[in-house]
TORPA-4810 file (N, C-alpha, C, O; in nm, 3 decimals):
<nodes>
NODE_1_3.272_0.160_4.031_3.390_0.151_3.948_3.485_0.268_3.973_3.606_0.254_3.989_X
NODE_2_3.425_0.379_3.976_3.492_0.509_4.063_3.466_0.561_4.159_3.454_0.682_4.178_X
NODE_3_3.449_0.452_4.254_3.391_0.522_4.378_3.523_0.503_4.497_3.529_0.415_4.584_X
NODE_4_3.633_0.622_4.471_3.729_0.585_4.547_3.714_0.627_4.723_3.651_0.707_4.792_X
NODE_5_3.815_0.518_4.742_3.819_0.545_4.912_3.903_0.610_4.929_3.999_0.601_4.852_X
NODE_6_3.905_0.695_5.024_4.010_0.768_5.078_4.070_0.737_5.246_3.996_0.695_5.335_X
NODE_7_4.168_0.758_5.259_4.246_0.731_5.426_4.217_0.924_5.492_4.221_1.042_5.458_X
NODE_8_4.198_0.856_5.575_4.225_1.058_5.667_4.343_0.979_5.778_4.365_0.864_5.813_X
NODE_9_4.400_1.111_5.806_4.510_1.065_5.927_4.549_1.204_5.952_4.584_1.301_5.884_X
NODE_10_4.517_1.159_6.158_4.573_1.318_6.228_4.710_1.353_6.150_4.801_1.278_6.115_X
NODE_11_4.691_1.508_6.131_4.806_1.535_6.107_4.874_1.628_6.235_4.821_1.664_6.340_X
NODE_12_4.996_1.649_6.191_5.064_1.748_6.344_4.995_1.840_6.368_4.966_1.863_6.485_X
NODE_13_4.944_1.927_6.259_4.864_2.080_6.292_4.711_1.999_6.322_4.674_1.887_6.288_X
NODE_14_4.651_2.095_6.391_4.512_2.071_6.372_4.460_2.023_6.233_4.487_2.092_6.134_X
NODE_15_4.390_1.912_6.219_4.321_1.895_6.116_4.342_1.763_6.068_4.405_1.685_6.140_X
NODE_16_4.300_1.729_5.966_4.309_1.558_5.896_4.374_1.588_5.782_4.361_1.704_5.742_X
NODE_17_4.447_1.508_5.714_4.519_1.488_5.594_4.444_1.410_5.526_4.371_1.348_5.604_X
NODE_18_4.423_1.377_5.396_4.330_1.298_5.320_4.428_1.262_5.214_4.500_1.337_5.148_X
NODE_19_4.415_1.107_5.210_4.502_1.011_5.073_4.387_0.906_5.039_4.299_0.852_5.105_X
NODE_20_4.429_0.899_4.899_4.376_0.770_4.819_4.483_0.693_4.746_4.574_0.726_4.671_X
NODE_21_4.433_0.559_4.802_4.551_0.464_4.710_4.534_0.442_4.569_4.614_0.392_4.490_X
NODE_22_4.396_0.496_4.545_4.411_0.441_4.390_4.458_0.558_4.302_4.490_0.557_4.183_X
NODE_23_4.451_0.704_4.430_4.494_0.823_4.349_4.621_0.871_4.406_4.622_0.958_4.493_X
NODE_24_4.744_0.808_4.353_4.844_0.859_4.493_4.893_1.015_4.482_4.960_1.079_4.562_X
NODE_25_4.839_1.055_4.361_4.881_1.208_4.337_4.796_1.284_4.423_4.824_1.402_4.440_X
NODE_26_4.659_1.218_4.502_4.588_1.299_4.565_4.604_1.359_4.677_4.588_1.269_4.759_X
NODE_27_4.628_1.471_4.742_4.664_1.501_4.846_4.555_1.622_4.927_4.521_1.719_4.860_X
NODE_28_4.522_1.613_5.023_4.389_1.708_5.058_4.420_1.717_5.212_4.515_1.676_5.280_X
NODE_29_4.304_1.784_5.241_4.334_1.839_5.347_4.190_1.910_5.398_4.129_1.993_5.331_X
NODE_30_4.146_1.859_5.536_4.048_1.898_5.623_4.103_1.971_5.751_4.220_1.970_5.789_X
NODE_31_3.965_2.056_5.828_3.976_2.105_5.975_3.946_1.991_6.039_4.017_1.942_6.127_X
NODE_32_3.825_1.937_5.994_3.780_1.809_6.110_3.743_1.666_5.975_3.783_1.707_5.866_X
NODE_33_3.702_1.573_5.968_3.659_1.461_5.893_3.528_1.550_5.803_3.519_1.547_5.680_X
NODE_34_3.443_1.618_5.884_3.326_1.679_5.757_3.369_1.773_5.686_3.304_1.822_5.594_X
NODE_35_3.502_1.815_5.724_3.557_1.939_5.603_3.667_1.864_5.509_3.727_1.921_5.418_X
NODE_36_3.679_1.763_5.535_3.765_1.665_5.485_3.702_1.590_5.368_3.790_1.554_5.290_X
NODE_37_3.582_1.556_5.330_3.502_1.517_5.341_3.385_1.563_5.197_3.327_1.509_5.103_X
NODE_38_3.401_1.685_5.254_3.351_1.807_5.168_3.430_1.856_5.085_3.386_1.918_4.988_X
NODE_39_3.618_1.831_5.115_3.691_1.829_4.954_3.701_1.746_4.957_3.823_1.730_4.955_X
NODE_40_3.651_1.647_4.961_3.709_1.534_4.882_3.689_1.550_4.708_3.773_1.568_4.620_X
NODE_41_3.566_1.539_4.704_3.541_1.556_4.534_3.625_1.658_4.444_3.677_1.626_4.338_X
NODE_42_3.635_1.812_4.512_3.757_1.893_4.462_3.890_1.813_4.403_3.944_1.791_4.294_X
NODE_43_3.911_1.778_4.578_4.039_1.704_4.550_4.066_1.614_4.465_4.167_1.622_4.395_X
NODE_44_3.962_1.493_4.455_3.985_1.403_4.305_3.967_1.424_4.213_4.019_1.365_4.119_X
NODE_45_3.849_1.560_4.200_3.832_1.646_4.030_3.997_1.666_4.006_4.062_1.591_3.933_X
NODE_46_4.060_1.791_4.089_4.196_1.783_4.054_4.278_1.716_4.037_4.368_1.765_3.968_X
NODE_47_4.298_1.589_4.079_4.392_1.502_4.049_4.318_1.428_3.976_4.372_1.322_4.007_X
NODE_48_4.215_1.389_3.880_4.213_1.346_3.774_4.238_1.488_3.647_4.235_1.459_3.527_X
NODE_49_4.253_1.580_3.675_4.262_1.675_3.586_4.467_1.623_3.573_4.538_1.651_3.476_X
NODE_50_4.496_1.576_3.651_4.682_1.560_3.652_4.681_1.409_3.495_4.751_1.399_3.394_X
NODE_51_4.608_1.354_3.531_4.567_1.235_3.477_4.556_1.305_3.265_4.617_1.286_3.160_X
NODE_52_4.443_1.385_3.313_4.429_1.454_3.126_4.533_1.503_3.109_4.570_1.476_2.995_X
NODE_53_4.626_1.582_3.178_4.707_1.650_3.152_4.820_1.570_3.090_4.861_1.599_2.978_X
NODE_54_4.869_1.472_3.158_5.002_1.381_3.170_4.909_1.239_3.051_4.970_1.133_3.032_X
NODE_55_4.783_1.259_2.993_4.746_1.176_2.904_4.765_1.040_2.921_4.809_0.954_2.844_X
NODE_56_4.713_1.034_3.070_4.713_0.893_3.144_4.534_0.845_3.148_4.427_0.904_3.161_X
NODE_57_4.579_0.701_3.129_4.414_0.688_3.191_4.373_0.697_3.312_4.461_0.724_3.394_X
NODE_58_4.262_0.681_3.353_4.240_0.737_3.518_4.147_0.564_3.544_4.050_0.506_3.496_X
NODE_59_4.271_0.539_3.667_4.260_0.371_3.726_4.116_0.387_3.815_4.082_0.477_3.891_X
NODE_60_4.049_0.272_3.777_3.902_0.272_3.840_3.931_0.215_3.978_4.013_0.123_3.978_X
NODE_61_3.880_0.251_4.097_3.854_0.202_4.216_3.884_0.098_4.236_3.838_0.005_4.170_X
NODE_62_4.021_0.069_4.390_3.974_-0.088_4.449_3.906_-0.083_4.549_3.910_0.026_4.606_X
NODE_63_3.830_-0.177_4.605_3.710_-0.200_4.728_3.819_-0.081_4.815_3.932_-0.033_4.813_X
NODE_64_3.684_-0.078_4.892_3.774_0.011_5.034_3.829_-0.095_5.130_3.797_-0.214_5.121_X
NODE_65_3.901_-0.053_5.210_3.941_-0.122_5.337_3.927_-0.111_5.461_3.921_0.009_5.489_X
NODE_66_3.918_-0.187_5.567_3.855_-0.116_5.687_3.886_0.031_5.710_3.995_0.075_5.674_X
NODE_67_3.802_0.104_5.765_3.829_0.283_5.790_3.843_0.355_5.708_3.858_0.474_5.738_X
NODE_68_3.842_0.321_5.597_3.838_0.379_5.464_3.698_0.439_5.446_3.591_0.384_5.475_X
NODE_69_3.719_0.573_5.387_3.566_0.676_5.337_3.548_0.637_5.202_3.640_0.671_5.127_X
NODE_70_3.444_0.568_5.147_3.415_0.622_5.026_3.324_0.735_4.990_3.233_0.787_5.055_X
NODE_71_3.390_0.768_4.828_3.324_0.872_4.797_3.256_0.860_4.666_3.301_0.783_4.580_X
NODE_72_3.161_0.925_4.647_3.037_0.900_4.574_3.033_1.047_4.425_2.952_1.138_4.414_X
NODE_73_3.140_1.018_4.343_3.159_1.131_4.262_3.016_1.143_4.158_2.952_1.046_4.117_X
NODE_74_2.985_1.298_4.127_2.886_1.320_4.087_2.901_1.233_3.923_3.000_1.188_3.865_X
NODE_75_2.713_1.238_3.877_2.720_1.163_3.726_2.811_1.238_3.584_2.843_1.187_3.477_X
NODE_76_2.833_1.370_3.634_2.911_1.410_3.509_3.045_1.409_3.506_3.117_1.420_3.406_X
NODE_77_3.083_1.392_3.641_3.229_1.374_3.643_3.299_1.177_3.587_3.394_1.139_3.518_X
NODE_78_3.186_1.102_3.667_3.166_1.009_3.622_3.184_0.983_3.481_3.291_0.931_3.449_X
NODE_79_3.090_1.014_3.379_3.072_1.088_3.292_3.178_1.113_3.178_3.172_1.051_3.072_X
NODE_80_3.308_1.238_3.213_3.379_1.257_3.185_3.508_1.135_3.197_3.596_1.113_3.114_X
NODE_81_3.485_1.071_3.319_3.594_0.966_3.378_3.559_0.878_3.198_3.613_0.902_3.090_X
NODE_82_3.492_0.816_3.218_3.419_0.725_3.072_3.475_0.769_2.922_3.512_0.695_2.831_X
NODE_83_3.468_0.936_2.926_3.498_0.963_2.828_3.624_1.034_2.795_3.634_1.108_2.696_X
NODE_84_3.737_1.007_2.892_3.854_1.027_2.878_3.944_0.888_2.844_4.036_0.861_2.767_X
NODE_85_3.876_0.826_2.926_3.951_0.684_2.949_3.906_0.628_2.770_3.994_0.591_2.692_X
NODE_86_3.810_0.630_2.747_3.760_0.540_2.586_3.832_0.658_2.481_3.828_0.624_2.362_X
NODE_87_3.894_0.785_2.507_3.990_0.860_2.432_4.115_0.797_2.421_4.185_0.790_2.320_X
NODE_88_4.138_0.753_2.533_4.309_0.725_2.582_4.333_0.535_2.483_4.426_0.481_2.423_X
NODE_89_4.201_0.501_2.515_4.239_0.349_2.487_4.234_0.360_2.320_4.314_0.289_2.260_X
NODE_90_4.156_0.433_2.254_4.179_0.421_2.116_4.298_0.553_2.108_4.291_0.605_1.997_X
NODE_91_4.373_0.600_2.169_4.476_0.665_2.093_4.431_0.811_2.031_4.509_0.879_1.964_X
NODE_92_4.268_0.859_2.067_4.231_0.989_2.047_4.294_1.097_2.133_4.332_1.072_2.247_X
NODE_93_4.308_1.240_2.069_4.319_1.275_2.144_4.223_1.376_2.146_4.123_1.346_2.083_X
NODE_94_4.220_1.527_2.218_4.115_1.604_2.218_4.100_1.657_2.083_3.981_1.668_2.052_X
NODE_95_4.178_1.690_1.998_4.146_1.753_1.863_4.081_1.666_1.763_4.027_1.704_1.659_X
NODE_96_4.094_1.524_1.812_4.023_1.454_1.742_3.861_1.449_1.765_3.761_1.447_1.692_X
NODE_97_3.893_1.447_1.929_3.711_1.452_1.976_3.631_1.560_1.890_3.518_1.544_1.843_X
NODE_98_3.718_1.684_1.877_3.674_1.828_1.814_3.613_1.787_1.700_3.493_1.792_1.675_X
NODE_99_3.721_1.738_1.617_3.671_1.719_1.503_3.531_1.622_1.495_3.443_1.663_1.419_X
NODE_100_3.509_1.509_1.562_3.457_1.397_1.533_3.283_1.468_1.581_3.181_1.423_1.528_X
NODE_101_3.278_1.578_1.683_3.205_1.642_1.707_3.167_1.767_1.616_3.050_1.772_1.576_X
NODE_102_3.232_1.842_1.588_3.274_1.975_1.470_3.218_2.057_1.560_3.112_2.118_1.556_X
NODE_103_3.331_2.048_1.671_3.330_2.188_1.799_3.418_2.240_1.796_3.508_2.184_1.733_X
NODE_104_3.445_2.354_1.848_3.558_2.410_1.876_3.650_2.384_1.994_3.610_2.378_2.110_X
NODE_105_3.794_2.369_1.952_3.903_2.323_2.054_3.846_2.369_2.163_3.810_2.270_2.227_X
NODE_106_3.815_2.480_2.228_3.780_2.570_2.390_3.655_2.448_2.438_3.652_2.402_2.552_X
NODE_107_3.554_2.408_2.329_3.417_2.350_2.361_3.522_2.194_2.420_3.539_2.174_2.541_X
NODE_108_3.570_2.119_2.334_3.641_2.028_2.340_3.687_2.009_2.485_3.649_1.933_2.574_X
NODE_109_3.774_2.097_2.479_3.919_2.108_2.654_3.785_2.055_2.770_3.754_1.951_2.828_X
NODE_110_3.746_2.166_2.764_3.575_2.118_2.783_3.508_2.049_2.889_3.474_2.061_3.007_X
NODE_111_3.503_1.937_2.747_3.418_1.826_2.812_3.500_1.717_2.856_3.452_1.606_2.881_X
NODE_112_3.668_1.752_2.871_3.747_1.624_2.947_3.814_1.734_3.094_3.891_1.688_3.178_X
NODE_113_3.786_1.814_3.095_3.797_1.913_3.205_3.736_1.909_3.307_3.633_1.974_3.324_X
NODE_114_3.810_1.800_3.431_3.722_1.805_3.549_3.689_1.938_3.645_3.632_1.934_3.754_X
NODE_115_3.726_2.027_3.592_3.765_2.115_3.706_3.652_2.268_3.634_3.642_2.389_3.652_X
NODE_116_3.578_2.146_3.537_3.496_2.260_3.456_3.311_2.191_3.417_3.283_2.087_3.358_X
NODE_117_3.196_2.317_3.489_3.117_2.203_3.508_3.069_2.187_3.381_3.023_2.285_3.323_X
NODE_118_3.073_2.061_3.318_2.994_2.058_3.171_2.863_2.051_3.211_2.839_2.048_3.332_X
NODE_119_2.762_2.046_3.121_2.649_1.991_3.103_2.628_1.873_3.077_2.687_1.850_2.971_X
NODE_120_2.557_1.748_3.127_2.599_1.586_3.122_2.519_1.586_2.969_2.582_1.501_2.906_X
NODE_121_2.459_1.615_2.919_2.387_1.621_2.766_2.512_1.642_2.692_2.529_1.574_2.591_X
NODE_122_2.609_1.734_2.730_2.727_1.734_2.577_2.805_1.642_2.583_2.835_1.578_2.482_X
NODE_123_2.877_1.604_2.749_2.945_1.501_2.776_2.879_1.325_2.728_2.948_1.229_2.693_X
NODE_124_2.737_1.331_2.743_2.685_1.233_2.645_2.695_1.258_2.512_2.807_1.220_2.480_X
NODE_125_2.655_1.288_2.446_2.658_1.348_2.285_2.816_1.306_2.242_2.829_1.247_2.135_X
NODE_126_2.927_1.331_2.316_3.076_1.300_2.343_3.119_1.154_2.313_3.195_1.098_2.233_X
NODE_127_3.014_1.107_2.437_3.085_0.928_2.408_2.950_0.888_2.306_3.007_0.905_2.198_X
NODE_128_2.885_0.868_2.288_2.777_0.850_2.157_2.813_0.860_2.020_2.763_0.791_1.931_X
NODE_129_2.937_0.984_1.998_3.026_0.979_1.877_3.112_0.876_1.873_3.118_0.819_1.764_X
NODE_130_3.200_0.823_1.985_3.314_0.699_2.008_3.203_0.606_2.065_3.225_0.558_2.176_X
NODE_131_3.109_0.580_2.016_3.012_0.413_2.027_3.021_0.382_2.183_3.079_0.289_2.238_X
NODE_132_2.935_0.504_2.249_2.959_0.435_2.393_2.751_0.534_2.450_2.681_0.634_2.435_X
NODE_133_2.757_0.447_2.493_2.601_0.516_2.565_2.596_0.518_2.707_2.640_0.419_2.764_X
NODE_134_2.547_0.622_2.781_2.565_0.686_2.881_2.403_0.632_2.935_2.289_0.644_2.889_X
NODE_135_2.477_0.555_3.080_2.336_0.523_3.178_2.297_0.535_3.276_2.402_0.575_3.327_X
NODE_136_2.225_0.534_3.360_2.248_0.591_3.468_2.149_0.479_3.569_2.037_0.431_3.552_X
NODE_137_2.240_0.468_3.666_2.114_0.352_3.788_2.171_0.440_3.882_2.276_0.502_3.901_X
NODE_138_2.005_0.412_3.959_1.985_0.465_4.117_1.955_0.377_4.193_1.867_0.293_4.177_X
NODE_139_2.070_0.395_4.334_2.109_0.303_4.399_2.032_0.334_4.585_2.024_0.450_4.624_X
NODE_140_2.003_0.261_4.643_1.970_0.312_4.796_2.113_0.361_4.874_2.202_0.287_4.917_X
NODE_141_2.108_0.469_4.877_2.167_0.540_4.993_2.252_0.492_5.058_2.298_0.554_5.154_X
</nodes>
């Protein structure tokens, strides 16, 4: 559901450029495809952090297309994706999460903060208050 693809394409300088269509704010940048590769996840942590900011929801994945990389974002970012998006659709915002939790605003910013590593136990505890349960399947490689 968030497992976006990304395009690489030579750029003029040495190195690969990295885009996603489902993230067009994403913009990255490799030496070769494995350093490309290796930000990727940076790169979409940050541009879903554009997403909390601008109090947008964050659009789930379309299939890849030929030559297209997918990428395999970790379970807490995942995680967070779930529990921003079920904020946005009921009209919460973070001070509400605060409250509905009885954390403090800093704890809050938090746990919708991609660019910050939570612990996946609070980020559960999170959507469990807004009626949502956190699962997890393991998939072959």
């Amino acid at each position: 559901m968030y497992n976006y693809a990304l395009r690489f394409e030579a750029d003029d300088e040495p190195g690969i450029a990295v885009f996603c269509r489902d993230l067009p704010e994403l913009n990255s940048y490799g030496v070769d495809e494995r350093d490309a590769l290796a930000e990727a996840v940076d790169a979409i942590e940050s541009t879903l952090s554009i997403y909390v900011d601008q109090r947008r929801q964050i659009p789930a994945a379309t299939p890849p297309e030929p030559g297209e990389h997918v990428i395999y974002l970790p379970a807490v970012t995942l995680a967070k994706i779930h529990l921003w998006n079920t904020l946005v659709e009921r009209g919460l915002r973070k001070a509400d999460l605060c409250r509905l939790l009885n954390i403090k605003q800093t704890q809050g910013d938090r746990l919708v903060d991609f660019l910050h590593p939570s612990k996946i136990d609070q980020v559960e505890a999170a959507l469990a208050v807004l009626g949502k349960r956190l699962t997890v399947v393991v998939e072959a490689a």
